[in-house]
C-alpha positions in Angstrom: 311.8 65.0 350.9 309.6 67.5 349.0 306.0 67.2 348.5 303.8 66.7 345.4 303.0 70.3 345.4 306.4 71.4 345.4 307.6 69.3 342.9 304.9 70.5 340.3 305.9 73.9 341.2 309.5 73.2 340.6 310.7 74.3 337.1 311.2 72.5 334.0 314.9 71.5 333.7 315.8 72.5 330.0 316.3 70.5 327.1 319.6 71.2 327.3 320.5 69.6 330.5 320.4 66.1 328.3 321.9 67.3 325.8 325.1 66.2 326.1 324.4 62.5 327.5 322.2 62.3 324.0 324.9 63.4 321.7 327.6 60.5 323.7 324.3 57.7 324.3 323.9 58.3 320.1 327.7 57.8 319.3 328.6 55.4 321.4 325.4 53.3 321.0 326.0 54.1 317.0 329.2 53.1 317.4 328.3 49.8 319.2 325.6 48.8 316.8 327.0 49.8 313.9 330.6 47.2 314.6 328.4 44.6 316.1 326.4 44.2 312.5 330.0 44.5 310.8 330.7 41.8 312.7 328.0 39.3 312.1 328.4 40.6 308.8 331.6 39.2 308.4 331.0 36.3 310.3 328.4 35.3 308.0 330.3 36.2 304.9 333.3 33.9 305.8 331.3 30.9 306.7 329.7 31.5 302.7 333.6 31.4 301.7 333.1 35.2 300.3 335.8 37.4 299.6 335.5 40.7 302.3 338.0 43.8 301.8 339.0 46.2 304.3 337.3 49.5 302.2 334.0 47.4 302.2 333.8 46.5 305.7 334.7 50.5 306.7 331.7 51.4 304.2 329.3 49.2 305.3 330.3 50.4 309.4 330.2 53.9 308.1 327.1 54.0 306.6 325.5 52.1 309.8 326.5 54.5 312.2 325.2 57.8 310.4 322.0 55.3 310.2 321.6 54.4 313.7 323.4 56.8 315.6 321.2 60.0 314.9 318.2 57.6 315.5 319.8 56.9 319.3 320.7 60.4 319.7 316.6 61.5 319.0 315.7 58.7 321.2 317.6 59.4 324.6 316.8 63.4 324.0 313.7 62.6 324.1 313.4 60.0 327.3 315.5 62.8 329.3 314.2 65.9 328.4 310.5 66.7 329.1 310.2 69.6 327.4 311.2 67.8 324.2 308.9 65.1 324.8 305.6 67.6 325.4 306.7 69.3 321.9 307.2 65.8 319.7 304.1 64.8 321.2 302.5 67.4 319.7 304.5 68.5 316.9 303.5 64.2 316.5 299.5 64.5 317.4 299.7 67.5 315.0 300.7 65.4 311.7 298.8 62.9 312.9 295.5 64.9 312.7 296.8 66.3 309.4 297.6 63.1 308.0 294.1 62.0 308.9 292.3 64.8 307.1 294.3 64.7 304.2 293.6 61.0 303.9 290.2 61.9 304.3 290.4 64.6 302.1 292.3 62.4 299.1 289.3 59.9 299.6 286.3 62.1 299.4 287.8 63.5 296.5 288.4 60.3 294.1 284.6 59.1 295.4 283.2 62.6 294.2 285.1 62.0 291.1 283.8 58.2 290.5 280.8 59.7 291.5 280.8 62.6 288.5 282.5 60.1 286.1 279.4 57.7 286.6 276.7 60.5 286.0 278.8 61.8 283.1 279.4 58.2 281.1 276.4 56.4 282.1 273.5 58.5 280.0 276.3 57.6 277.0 276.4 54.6 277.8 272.5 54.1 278.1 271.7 56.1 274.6 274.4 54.2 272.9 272.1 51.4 273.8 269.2 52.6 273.0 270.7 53.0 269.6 271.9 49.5 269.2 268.7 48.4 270.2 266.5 50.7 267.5 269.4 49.8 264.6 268.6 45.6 265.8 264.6 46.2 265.4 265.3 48.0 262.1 267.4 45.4 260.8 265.1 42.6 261.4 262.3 44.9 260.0 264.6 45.7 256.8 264.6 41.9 256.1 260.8 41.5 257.3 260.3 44.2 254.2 262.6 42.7 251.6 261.3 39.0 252.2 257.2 41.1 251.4 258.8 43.0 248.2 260.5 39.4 247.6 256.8 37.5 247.2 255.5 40.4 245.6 258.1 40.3 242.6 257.7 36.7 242.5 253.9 37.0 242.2 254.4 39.4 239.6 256.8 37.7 237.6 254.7 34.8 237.7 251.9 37.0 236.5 253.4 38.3 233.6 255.2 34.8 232.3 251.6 33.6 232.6 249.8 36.4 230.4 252.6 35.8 227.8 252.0 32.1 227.6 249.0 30.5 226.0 249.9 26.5 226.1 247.9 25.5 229.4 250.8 22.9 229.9 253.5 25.8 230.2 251.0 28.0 232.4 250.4 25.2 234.9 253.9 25.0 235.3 255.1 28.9 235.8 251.9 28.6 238.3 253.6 25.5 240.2 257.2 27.2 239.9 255.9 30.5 241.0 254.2 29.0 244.2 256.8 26.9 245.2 258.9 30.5 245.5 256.3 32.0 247.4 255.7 29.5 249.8 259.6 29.3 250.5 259.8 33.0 250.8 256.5 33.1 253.0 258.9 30.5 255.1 261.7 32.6 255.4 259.2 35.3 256.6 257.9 33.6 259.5 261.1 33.2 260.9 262.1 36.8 260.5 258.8 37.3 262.3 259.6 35.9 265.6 263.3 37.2 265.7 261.4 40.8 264.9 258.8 40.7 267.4 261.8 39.4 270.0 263.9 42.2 269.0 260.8 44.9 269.4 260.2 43.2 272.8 264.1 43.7 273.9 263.6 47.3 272.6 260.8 48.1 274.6 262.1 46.4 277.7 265.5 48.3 277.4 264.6 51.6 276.1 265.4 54.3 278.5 264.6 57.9 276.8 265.1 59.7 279.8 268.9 60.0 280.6 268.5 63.1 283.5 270.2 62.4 286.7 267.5 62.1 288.5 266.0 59.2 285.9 269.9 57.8 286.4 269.3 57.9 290.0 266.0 55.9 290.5 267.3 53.6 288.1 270.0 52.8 290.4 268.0 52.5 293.7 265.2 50.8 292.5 266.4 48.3 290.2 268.3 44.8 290.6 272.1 44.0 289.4 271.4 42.3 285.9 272.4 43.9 282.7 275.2 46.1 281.6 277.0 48.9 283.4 274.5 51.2 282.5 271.6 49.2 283.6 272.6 47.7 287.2 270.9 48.4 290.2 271.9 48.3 293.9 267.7 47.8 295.2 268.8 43.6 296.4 272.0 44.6 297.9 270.3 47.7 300.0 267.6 45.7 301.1 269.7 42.7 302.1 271.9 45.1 304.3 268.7 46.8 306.0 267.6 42.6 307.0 270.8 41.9 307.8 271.1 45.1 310.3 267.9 43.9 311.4 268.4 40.3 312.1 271.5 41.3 313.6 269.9 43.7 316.3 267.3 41.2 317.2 269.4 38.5 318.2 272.6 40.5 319.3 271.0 43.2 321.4 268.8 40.8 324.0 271.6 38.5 324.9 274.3 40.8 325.1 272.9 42.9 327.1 271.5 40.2 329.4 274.7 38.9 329.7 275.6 42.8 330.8 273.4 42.7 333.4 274.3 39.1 334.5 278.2 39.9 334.7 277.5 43.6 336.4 274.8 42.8 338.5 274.9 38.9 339.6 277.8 37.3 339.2 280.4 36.5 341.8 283.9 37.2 342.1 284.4 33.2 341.2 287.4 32.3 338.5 284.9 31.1 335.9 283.4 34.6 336.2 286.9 35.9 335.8 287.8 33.5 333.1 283.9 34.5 331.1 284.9 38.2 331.2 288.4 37.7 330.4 287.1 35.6 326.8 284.5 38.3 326.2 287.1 40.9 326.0 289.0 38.9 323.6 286.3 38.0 321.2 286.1 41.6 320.8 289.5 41.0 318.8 289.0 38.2 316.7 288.9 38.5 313.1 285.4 39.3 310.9 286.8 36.0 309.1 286.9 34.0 311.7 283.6 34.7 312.8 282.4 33.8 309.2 283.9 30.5 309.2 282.1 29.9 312.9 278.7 31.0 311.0 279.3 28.7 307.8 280.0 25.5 310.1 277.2 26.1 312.7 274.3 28.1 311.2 274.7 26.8 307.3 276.3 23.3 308.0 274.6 22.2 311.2 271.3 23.9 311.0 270.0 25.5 307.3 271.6 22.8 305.5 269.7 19.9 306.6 266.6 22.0 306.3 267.2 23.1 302.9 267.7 19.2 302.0 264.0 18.3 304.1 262.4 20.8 302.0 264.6 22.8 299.3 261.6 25.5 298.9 261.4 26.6 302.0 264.8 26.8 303.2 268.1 28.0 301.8 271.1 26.5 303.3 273.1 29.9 302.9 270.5 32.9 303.5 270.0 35.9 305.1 268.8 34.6 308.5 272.3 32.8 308.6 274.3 35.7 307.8 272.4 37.9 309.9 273.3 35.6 313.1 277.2 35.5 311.8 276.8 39.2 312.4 275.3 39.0 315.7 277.9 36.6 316.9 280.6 39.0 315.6 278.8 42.0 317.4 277.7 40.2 320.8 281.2 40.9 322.2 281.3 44.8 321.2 277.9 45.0 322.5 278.5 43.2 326.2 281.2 45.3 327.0 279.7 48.5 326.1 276.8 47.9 328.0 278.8 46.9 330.7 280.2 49.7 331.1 277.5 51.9 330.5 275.9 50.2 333.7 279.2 50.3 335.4 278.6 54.2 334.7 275.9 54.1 336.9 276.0 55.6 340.4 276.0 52.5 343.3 274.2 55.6 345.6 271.0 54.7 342.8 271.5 51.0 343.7 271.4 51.7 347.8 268.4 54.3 347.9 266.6 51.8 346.0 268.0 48.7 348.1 267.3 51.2 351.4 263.6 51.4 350.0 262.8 47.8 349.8 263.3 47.5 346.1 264.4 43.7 345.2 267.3 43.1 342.9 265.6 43.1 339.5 263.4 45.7 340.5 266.3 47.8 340.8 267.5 46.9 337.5 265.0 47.0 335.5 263.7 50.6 337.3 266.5 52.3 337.4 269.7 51.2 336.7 268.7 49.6 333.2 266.9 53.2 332.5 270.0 55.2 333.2 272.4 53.3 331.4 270.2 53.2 328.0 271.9 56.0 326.7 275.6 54.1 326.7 273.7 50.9 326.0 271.8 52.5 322.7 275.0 53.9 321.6 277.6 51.1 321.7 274.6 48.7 319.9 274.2 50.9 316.8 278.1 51.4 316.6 278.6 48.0 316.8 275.6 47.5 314.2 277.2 49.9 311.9 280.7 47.9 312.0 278.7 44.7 311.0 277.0 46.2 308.1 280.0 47.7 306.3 281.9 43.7 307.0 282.1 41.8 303.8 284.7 39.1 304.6 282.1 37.1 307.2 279.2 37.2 304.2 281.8 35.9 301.5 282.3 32.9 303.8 278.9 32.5 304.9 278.0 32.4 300.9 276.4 35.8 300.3 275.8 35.8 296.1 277.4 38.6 293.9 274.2 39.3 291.8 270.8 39.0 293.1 268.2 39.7 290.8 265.4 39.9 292.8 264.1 41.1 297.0 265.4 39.1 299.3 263.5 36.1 301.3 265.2 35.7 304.6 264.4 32.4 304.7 264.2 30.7 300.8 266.5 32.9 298.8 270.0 34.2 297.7 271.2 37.2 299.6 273.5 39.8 299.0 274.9 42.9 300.5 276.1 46.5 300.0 279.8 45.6 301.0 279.6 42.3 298.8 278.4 44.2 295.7 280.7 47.1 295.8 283.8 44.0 296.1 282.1 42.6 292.8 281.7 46.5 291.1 285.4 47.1 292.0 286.4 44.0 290.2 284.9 44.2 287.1 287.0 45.2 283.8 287.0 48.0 282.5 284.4 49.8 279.7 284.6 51.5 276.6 282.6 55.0 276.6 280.9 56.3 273.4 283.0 59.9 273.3 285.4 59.6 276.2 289.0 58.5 276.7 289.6 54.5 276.9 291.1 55.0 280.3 287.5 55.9 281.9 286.4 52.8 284.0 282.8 53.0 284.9 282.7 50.5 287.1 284.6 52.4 289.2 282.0 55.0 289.4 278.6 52.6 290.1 281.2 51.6 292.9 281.5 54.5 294.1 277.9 55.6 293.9 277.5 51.9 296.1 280.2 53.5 298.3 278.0 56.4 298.7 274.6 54.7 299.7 276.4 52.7 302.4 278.2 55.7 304.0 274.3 57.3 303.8 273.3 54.3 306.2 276.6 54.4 308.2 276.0 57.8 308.7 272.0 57.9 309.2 272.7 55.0 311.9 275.1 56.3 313.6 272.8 59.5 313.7 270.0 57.7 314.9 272.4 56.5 318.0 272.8 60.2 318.8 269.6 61.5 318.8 268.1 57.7 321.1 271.2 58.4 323.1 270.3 62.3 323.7 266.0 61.8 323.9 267.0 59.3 326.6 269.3 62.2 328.4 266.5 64.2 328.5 263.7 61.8 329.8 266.0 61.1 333.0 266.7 64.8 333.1 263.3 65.1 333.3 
């Protein structure tokens, strides 16, 4: 018998060697499959009482064995010949990789062009406002002006009749006729004048002279979602992301990784230890939805909703404290097992020399094993982190709002998020630009710009994981 050595030595057979068992494997297995579907073909089409003719039946067996038969052919050539399994493997990793970048590549592209699209329609969009918002004032001011000349014909009218008359009776009267027409235009006046100093006040709240970018920009990060297209801001949703990141950290990080360090370093080779493990790893799996129904049932329903109905102004049955624990939940799984096996990563020679040195248990732990696996532990928490910010599907359960008009209260207020306002932006109908085509849907750029921001905190976190991950390299290095 040859040894391990000798049969790596041993050369390649060549592709082909299989050859011919994969020409007669992919006719005969052609062959095979294609008359068994004629057959249950048939079968099926006589117990429906349908007509079948012999030219049919040779079609539809023809046509399934060029169908199947190169597909068995491929298949065996492949499971007999290693050479052709190294090259589809990567003639197969190599369009895979492809296929990635160009998908990549495809998306990046339409998101720069939503991006452009929005910088290029919305300083349109906000001057064509401002317009609309000078022509109201002007309008109201236009009557304001023609009610004044009104009164002032009147008066002179009035004036004139009078000089012309000399019977005191006929005086008296124009003077009565000619102040009853004041006093109704004066009327009409002062309800012009609240409508006018309305429409002054909408025109200075709205009025936006400066259109740059840059203007655009800070309009956009620092304002709340309320308005028109032009005038939305993504400020609530940002911030409610950062508090629900935050929330979500606090109570995921503590208990999963003590329950790391519980199923590493203290529990016993039991079946219930077996059986915790074996859920853990599942949970991993389940559905963001899922995990949003759980939230909705136990942190609204059982705990912020009889609070909100004790005292209304101080709770919120569906808020950010409740959506950030949904998250937590979802993450805890993610977060054991990768701190699991970042302390799994971790030398038992550390634990010994300690042990050998009269350390206790916990000592150990928290000294150096804990220390060491940081690193892994840092990393997996701000991945995990990262997947729960970009989730929208828990949130929409738990009863994040669409448009929040104002900074969040963790506790007494409505809550949205960056994923839960780019779902609304996306679904919002189309709108005409002053100057360019009707197909051009804005929306689809303040999306994207959304789209943008949330990649920006994707990205910045999952930098942040690097560089905690590589400071802590160097301080054990050290």
């Amino acid at each position: 018998m040859s040894s391990p050595q000798e049969m790596l030595r041993s050369p390649t057979p060549p592709a082909s060697a299989s050859l011919p068992t994969a020409v007669v494997f992919g006719l005969l297995g052609g062959l095979a499959i294609s008359v068994f579907l004629v057959i249950c073909d048939t079968a099926i089409a006589l117990g429906q009482g349908a007509d079948l003719s012999v030219p049919h039946l040779a079609f539809a067996g023809g046509v399934l064995f060029l169908a199947f038969a190169p597909l068995l052919f491929l298949a065996s050539w492949w499971y007999h010949s290693r050479r052709v399994q190294d090259t589809g493997f990567r003639w197969i990793g190599l369009f895979a990789t492809f296929f990635g970048l160009a998908v990549l590549f495809y998306f990046f592209v339409n998101l720069g062009s939503d991006v452009t699209l929005w910088f290029q329609a919305t300083p349109r969009l906000i001057e064509a406002k401002n317009q609309a918002l000078v022509e109201k004032v002007k309008v109201e001011e236009a009557k304001q002006q023609n009610l004044e000349g009104l009164i002032a014909s009147v008066i002179d009218l009035g004036n004139k009749a009078i000089d012309r008359e000399t019977d005191p009776r006929e005086i008296a009267k124009i003077k009565k006729q000619t102040d009853r027409a004041v006093k109704r235009a004066k009327i009409e006046s002062e309800a012009v004048n609240p409508t006018l100093n309305e429409k002054r006040n909408e025109r200075d709240r709205g009025l936006r002279p400066d259109t740059t970018p840059l203007a655009i920009l800070v309009h956009f990060l620092t304002k709340p979602n309320e308005g028109d297209v032009q005038d939305v801001g993504i400020m609530p949703a940002f911030l409610g992301s950062l508090w629900l990141g935050f929330i979500t950290l606090v109570f995921a990080v503590p208990v999963g990784v003590g329950a790391a360090i519980y199923l590493e370093e203290y529990r016993t080779s039991s079946g219930l230890s077996r059986v915790i493990q074996v859920n853990i790893n599942n949970l991993a799996g389940v559905p963001a939805i899922v995990y949003g129904i759980l939230g909705s049932f136990v942190f609204v329903g059982l705990i912020f909703m009889p609070l909100s109905q004790w005292n209304d102004q101080l709770f919120r049955a569906r808020n950010l404290i409740a959506g950030g624990l949904t998250l937590g939940l979802m993450t805890l799984p993610v977060i054991i097992v990768s701190a699991q096996e970042a302390l799994r990563a971790v030398p038992q020679s550390i634990r010994s020399g300690a042990y050998a040195l009269g350390a206790t248990h916990w000592q150990t732990i928290r000294s150096l094993v804990l220390p060491m696996a940081t690193p892994g532990i840092m990393t997996g928490t701000i991945l995990a982190v990262s997947r729960a910010i970009g989730e929208a599907a828990p949130l929409v359960v738990i009863g994040a709002s669409q448009s929040v008009t104002e900074a969040p209260n963790p506790l007494s207020s409505a809550f949205t998020a960056l994923p839960v306002q780019i779902y609304q932006w996306a679904s919002q109908p189309p709108v005409p630009v002053p100057g360019m085509p009707p197909g051009v849907h804005v929306w689809h750029g303040t999306t994207g710009m959304a789209i943008v921001l949330l990649l920006i905190l994707l990205l910045g976190l999952n930098a942040m994981a690097i560089y905690l991950r590589n400071s802590s390299q160097k301080t054990l290095r050290g």
